[in-house]
C-alpha beads as a LAMMPS data file, in Angstrom:
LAMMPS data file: protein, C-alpha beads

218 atoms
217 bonds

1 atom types
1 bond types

-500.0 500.0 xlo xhi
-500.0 500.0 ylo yhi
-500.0 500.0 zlo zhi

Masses

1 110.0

Atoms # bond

1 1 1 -70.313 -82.705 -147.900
2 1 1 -69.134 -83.377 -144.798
3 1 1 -69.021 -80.041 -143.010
4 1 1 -67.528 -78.662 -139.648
5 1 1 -70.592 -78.976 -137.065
6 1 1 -72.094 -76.289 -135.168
7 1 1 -72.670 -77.247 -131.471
8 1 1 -76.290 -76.275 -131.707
9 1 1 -78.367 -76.402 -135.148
10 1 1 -81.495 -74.723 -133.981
11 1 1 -82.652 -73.949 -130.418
12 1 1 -86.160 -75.428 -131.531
13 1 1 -84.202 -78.464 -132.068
14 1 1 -82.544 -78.288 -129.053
15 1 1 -85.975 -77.853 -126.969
16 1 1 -87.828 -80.883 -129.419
17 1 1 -85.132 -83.105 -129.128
18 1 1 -82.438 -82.098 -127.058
19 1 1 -79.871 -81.982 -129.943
20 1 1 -76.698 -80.765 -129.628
21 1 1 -73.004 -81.362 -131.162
22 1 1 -69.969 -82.656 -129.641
23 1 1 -67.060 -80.677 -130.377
24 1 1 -64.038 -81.817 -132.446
25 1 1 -61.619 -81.500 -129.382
26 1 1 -63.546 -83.755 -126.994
27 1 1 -64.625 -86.062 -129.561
28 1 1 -60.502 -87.272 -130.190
29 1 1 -60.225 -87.091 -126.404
30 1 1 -62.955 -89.574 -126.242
31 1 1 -61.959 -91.543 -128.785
32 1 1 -58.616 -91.276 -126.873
33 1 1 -59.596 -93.214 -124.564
34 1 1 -60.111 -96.569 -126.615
35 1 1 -57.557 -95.696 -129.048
36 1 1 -56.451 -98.934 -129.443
37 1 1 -59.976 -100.095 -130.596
38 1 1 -60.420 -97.255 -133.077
39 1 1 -57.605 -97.826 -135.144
40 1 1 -58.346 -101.774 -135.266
41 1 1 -60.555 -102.103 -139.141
42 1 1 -62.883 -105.259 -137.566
43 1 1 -63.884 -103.132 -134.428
44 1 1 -67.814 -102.468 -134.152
45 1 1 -68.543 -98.682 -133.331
46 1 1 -72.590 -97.867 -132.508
47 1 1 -73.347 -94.278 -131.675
48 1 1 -76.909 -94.171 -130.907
49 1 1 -77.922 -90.641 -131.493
50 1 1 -75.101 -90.274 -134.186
51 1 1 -76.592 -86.708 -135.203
52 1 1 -74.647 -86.168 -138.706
53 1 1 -71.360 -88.239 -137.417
54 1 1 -69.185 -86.201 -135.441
55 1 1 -67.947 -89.701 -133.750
56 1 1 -68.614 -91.725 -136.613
57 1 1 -66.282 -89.603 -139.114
58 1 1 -63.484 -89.762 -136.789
59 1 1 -63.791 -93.367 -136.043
60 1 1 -63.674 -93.942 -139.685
61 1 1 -60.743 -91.677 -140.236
62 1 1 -58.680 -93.313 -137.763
63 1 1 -59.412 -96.982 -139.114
64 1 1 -58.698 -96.255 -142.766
65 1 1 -55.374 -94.636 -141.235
66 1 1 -54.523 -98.464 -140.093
67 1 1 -56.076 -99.595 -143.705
68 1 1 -53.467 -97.607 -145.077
69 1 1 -50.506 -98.699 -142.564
70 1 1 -51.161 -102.526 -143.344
71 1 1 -52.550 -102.730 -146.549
72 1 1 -51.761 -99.046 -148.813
73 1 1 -49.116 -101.224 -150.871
74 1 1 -51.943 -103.632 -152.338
75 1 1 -54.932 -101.830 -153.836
76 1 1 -57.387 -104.716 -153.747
77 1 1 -56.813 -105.737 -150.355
78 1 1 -56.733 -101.790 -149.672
79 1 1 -60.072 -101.325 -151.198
80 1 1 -61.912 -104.323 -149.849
81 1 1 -60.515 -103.682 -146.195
82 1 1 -61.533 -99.858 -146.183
83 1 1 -64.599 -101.163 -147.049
84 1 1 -64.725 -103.748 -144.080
85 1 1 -63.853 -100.356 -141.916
86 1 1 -67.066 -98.933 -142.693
87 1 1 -68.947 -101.982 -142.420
88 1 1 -67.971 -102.048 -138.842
89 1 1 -69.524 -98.468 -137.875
90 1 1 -73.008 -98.367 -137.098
91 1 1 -75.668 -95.761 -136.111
92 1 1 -79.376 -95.012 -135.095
93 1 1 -80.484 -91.099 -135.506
94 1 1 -83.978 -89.735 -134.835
95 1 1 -84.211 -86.684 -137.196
96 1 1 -83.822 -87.460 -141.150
97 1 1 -81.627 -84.991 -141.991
98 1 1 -78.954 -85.564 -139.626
99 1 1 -78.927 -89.292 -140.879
100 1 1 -78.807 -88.636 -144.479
101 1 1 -75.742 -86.068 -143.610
102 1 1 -73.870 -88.750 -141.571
103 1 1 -74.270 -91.335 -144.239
104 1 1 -72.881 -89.085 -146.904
105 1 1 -70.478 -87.494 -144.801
106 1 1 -68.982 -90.917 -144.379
107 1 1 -69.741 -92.019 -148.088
108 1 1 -67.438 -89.038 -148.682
109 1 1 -64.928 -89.857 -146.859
110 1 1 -64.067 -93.406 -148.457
111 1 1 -64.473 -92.199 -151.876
112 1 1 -61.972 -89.813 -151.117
113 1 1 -59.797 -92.131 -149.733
114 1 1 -60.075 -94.562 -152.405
115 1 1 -61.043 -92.433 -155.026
116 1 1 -63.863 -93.425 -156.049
117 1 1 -66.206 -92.077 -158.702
118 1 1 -70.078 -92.420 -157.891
119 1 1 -70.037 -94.780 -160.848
120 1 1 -67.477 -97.577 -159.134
121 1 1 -69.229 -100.952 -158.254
122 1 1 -67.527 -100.071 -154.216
123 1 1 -69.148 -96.572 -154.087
124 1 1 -72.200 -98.336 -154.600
125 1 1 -71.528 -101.282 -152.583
126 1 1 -70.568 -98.574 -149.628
127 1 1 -73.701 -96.662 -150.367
128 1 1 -75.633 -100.092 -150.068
129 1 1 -73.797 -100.968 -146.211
130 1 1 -74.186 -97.496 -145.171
131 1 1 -78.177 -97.784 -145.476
132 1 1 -78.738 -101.158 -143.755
133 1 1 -75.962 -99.855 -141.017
134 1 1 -77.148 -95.861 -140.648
135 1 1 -80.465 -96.491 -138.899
136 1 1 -82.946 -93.608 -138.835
137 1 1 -85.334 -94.540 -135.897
138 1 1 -85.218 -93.996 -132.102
139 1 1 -82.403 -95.899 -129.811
140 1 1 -84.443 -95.796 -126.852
141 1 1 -87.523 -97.736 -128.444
142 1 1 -85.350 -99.965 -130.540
143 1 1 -87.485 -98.748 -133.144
144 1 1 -87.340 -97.699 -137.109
145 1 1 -88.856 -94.518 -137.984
146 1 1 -91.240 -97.425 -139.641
147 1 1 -91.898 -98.845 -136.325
148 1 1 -90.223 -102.104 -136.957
149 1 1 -87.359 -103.610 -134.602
150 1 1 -83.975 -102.370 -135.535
151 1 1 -81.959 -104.515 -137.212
152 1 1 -78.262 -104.618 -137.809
153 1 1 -76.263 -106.165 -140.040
154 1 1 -72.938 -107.454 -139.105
155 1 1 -70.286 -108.189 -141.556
156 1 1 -67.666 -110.088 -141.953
157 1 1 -64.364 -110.298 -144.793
158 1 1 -63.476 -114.016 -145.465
159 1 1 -60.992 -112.702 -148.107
160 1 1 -60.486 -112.729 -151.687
161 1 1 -63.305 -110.727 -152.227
162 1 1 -65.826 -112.092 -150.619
163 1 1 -68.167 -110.341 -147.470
164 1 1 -70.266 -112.734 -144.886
165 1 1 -73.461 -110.915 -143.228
166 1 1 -75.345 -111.989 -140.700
167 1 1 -78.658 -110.174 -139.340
168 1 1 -79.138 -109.609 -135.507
169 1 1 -82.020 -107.486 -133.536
170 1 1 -80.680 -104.648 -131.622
171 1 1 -83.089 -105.135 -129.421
172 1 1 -82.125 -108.594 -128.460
173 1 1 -78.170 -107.611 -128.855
174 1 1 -78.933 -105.231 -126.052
175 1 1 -81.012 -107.282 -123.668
176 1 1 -77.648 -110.779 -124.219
177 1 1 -76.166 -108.398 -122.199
178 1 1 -78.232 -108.255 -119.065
179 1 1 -78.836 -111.680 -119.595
180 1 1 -75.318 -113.071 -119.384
181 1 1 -74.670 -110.765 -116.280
182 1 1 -73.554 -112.951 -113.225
183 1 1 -76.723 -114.277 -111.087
184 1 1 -78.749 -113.652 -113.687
185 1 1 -81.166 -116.600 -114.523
186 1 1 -79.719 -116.740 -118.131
187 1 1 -76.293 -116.602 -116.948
188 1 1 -75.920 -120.171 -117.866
189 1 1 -76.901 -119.631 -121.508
190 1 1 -73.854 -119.840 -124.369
191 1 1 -73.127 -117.259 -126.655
192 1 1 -74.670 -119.225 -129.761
193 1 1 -77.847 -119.147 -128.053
194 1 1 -78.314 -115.274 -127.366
195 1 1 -76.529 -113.902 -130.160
196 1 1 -78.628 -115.974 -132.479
197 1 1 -78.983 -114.095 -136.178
198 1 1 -82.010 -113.467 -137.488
199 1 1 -80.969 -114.163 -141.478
200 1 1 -77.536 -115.560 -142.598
201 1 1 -76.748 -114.658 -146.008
202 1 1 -74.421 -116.466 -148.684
203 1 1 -71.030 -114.734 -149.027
204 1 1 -71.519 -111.950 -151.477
205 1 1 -68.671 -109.509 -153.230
206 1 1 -68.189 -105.992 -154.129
207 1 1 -70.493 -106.361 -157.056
208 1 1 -73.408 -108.126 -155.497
209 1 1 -73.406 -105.549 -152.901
210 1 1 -73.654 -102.443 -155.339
211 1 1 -76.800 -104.405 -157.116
212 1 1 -78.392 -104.243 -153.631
213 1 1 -78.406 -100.408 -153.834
214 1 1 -81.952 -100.645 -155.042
215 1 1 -83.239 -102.196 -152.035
216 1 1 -81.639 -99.040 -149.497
217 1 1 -84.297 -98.491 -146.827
218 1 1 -85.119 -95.077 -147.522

Bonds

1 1 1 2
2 1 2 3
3 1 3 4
4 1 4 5
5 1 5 6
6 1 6 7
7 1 7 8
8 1 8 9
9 1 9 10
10 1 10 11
11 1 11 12
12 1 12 13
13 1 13 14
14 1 14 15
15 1 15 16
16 1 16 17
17 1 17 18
18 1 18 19
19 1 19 20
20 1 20 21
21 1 21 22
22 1 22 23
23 1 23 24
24 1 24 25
25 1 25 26
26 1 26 27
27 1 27 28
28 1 28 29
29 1 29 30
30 1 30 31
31 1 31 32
32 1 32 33
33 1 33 34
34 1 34 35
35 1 35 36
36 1 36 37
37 1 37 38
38 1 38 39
39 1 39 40
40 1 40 41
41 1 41 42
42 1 42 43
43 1 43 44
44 1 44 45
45 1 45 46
46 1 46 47
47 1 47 48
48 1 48 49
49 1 49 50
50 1 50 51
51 1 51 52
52 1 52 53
53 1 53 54
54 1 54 55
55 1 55 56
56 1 56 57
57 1 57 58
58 1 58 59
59 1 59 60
60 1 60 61
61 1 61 62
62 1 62 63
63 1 63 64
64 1 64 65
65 1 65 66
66 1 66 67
67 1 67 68
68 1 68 69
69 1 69 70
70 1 70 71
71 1 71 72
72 1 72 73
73 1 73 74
74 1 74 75
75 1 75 76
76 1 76 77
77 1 77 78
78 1 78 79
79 1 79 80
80 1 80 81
81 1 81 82
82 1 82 83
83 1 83 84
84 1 84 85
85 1 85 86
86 1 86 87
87 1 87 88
88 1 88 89
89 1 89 90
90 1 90 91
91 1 91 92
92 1 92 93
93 1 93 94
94 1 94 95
95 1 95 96
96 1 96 97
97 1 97 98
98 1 98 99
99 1 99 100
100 1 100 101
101 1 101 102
102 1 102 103
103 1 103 104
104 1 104 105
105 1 105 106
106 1 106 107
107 1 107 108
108 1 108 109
109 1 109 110
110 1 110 111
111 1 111 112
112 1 112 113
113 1 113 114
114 1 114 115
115 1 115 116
116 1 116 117
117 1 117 118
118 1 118 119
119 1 119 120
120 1 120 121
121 1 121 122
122 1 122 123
123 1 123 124
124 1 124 125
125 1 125 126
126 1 126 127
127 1 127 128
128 1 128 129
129 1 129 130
130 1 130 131
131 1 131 132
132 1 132 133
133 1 133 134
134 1 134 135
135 1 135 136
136 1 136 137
137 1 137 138
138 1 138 139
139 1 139 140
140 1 140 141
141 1 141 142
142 1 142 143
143 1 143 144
144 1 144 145
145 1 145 146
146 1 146 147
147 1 147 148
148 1 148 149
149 1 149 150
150 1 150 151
151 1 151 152
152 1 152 153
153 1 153 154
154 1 154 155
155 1 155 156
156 1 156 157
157 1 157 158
158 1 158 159
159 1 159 160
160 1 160 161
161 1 161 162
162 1 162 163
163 1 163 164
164 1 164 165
165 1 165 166
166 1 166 167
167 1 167 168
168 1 168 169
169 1 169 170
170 1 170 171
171 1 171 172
172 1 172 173
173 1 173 174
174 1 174 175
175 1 175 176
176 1 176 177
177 1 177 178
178 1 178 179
179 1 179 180
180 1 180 181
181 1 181 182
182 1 182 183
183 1 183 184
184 1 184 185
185 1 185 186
186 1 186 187
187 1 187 188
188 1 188 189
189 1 189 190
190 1 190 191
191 1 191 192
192 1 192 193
193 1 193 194
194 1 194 195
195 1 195 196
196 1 196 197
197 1 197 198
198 1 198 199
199 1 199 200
200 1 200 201
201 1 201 202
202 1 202 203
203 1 203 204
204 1 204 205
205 1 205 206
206 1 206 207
207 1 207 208
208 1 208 209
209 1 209 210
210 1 210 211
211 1 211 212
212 1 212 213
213 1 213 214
214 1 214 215
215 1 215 216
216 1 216 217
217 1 217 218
């Protein structure tokens, strides 16, 4: 359920791992600030200590508000770009329960908006996308809680049904950056070569995706 958040859970939690919430207010203020971006449906989001969602929720509120604007009058393009929305939010989060919460609390919110039953093949297929894109491990070390690099998925709509992912390393996502910075010795390399993927997968559709539920990571 996707509950209003306390600014502070615990103050053990707060000593441990210097957890705290944002509140409501300043999180639209922030958001504010790239509003434009947060009400396009293909922008990428990553909050990398996403706690339970505070910024994620909103984000996805505000994108299914443009679903709705450009697509409410057809109900499968609706469905299939509200799903695209949340395939375009992404998160790390350190403690377990706060990344189960923020992956349900955004489960909840699409199956509200669509109204989907926990039986529909897209409740499944969002449940699916939420686990590869909800990371629990640590930002800072790039890490999974398994101690594997994080990996995120990045997806894609090519219409009439049909999803495109591609895999990419966080950790090498990050480091493009620094690289293509101007003066730097890999300033002359292309796009294709740092943001190379690490597994391309054949288009796959609503369906396909819920039969992947099996394989969540946790």
């Amino acid at each position: 359920m996707n509950r209003p958040m306390t600014h502070i859970k615990s103050k053990q939690r707060v000593a441990d791992h210097g957890e705290v919430f944002t509140p409501a207010w300043m999180v639209e203020a922030m958001l504010d600030l790239v509003k434009d971006e947060t009400e396009r449906i293909d922008s990428r989001f990553l909050e990398p200590a996403c706690g339970s969602g505070n910024y994620l929720v909103q984000v996805l509120r505000r994108k299914l508000a443009a679903v709705e604007r450009k697509y409410g009058k057809s109900p499968f393009e609706r469905r299939h770009y509200a799903l695209l929305a949340l395939m375009c939010i992404y998160g790390i989060e350190l403690l377990a329960d706060n990344i189960a919460e923020c992956r349900a609390n955004l489960l909840e919110i699409l199956a509200e908006y669509l109204n989907l039953a926990e039986a529909d093949e897209l409740y499944q297929a969002a449940s699916y996308v939420l686990s590869q894109n909800l990371v629990h491990g640590d930002a800072l070390k790039m890490l999974t809680r398994d101690g594997a690099p994080i990996t995120f998925a990045e997806w894609g709509y090519l219409g009439r049904g049909k999803f495109q992912r591609r895999d990419f390393r966080f950790d090498n996502l990050t480091l493009s950056s620094t690289f293509s910075a101007e003066g730097s010795l890999f300033a002359h390399l292309g796009k294709h070569e740092l943001f190379t993927p690490t597994k391309t997968y054949p288009p796959l559709t609503v369906s396909e995706l819920a039969a992947l539920t099996g394989d969540n990571h946790e």
